[in-house]
C-alpha positions as CSV (number, residue, x, y, z in Angstrom):
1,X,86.1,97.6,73.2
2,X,83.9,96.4,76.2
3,X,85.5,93.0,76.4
4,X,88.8,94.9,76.7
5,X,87.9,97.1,79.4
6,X,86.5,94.1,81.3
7,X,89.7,92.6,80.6
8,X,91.4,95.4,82.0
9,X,88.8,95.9,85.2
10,X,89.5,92.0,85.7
11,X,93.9,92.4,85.9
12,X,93.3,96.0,88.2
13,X,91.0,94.0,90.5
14,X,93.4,90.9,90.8
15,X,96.6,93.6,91.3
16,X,95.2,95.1,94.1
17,X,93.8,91.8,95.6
18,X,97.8,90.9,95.3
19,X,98.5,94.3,96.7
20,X,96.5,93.5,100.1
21,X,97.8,90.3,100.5
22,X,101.8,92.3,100.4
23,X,99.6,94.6,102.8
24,X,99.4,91.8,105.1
25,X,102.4,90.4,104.8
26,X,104.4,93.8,105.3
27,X,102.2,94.2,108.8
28,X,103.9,91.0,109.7
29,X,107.1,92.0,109.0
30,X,106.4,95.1,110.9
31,X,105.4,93.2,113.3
32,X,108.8,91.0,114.0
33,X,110.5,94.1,113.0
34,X,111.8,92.0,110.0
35,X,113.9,94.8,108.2
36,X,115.3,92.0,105.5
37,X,111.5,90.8,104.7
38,X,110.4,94.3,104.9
39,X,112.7,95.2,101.6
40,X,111.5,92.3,99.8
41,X,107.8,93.3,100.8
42,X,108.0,97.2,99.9
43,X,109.8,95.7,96.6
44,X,107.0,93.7,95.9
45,X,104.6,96.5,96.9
46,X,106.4,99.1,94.1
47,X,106.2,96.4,91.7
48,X,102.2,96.3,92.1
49,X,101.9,99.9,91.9
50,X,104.0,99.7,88.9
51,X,101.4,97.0,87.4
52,X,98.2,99.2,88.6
53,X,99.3,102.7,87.2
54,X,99.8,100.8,83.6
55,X,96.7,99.1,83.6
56,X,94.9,102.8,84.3
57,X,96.4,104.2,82.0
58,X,95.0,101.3,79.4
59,X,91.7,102.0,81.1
60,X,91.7,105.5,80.2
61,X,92.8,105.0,76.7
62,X,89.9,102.6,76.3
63,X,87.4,104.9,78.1
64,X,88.8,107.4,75.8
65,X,87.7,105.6,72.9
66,X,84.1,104.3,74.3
67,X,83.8,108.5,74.9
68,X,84.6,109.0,71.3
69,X,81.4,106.3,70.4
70,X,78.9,107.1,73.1
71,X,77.1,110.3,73.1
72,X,76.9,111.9,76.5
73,X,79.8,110.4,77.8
74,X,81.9,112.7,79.3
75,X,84.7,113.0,81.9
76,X,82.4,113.7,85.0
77,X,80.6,110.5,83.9
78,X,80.4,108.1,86.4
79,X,81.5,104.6,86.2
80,X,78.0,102.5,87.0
81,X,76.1,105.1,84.3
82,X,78.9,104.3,81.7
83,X,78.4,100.6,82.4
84,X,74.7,100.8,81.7
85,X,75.7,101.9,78.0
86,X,77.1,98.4,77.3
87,X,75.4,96.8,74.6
88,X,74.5,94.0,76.3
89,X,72.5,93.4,80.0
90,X,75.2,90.2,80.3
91,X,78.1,93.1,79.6
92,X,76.2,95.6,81.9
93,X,75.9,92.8,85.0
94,X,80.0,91.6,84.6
95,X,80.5,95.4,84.5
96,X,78.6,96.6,87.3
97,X,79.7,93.0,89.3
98,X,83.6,93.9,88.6
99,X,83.2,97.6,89.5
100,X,81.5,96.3,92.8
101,X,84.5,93.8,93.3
102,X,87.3,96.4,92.4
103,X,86.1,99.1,95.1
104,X,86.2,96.1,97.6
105,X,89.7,95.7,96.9
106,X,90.7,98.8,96.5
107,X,89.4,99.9,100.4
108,X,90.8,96.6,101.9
109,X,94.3,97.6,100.5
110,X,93.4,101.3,101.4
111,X,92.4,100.1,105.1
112,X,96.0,97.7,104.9
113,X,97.8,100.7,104.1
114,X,96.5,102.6,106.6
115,X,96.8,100.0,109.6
116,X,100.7,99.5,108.3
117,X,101.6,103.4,108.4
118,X,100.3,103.3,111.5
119,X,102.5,100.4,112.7
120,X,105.4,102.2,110.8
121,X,105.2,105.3,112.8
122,X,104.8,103.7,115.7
123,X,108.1,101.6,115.3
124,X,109.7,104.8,114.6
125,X,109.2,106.3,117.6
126,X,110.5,103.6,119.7
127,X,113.6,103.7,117.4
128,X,113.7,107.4,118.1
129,X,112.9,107.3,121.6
130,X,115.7,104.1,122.1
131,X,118.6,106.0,120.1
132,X,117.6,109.1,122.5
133,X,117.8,107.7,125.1
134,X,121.2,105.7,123.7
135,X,122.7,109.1,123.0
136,X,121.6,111.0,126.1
137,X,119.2,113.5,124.2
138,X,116.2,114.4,125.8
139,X,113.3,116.6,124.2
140,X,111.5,118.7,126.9
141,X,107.7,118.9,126.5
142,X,107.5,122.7,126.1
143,X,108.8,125.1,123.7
144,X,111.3,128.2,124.0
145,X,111.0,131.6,122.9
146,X,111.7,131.4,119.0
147,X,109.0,128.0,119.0
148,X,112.1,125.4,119.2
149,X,111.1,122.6,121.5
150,X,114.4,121.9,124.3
151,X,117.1,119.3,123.7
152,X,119.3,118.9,126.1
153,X,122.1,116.3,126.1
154,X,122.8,114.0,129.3
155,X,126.7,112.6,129.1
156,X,126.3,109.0,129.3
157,X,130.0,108.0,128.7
158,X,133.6,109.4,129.7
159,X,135.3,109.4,126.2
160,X,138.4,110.9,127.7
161,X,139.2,107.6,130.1
């Protein structure tokens, strides 16, 4: 049962080391504002979250069953005390080394994620503030009466000529 859930530790780990390297490429394609690469990349990016919320659920199922063995094993249990129940000191150390490994890559795709939305929303306010600006609309800094910010509408071509 231990060998399996280092098994599984090992597969989540290299997932989201994949899933930060699609982190870095989709903040290139941000970048160049590559819309055709940024499908393949968000594609690529489902099909990892796909992969990671399988292998959890495999993880539970086997920390399910250690819990069944192990007295005092619990759901509030945390991960490092569970890993000093292996029955080993080698199985403890490859345990405690992958659980150090997998919350590495789990906050540099976290940190990716972040930087990206970032980049995202900024795009999409250029894209808003270009089409407004295409279209005539502007959106007037204050508010009205009933809390609805002004739009008003600037004609920019004669359709009647």
């Amino acid at each position: 049962m231990w060998q399996e859930l280092i098994d599984v530790l090992k597969k989540i780990c290299a997932v989201y080391d994949d899933l930060s390297r699609i982190g870095e490429k989709k903040r290139d394609t941000l970048v160049a504002v590559d819309m055709k690469g940024l499908a393949k990349v968000l594609d690529e990016e489902q099909l990892a979250a796909a992969k990671i919320q399988n292998l959890e659920k495999k993880r539970g199922s086997i920390l399910t069953e250690l819990s069944k063995t192990l007295k005092n094993i619990n759901a509030d249990t945390k991960a490092e005390e569970l890993y000093r129940k292996a029955p080993t000191v080698a199985l403890q150390s490859e345990l405690t080394n992958l659980h150090i490994a997998l919350t590495k890559s789990v906050e540099r795709a976290v940190k990716l994620r972040d930087n990206n939305q970032i980049l995202a929303q900024s795009a999409l306010k250029a894209v808003k503030y270009h089409l407004n600006k295409l279209g005539g609309a502007t959106v007037n800094p204050t508010y009205g009466k009933v809390g609805n910010s002004g739009v008003t509408h600037e004609k920019k071509f004669d359709f009647k000529a």
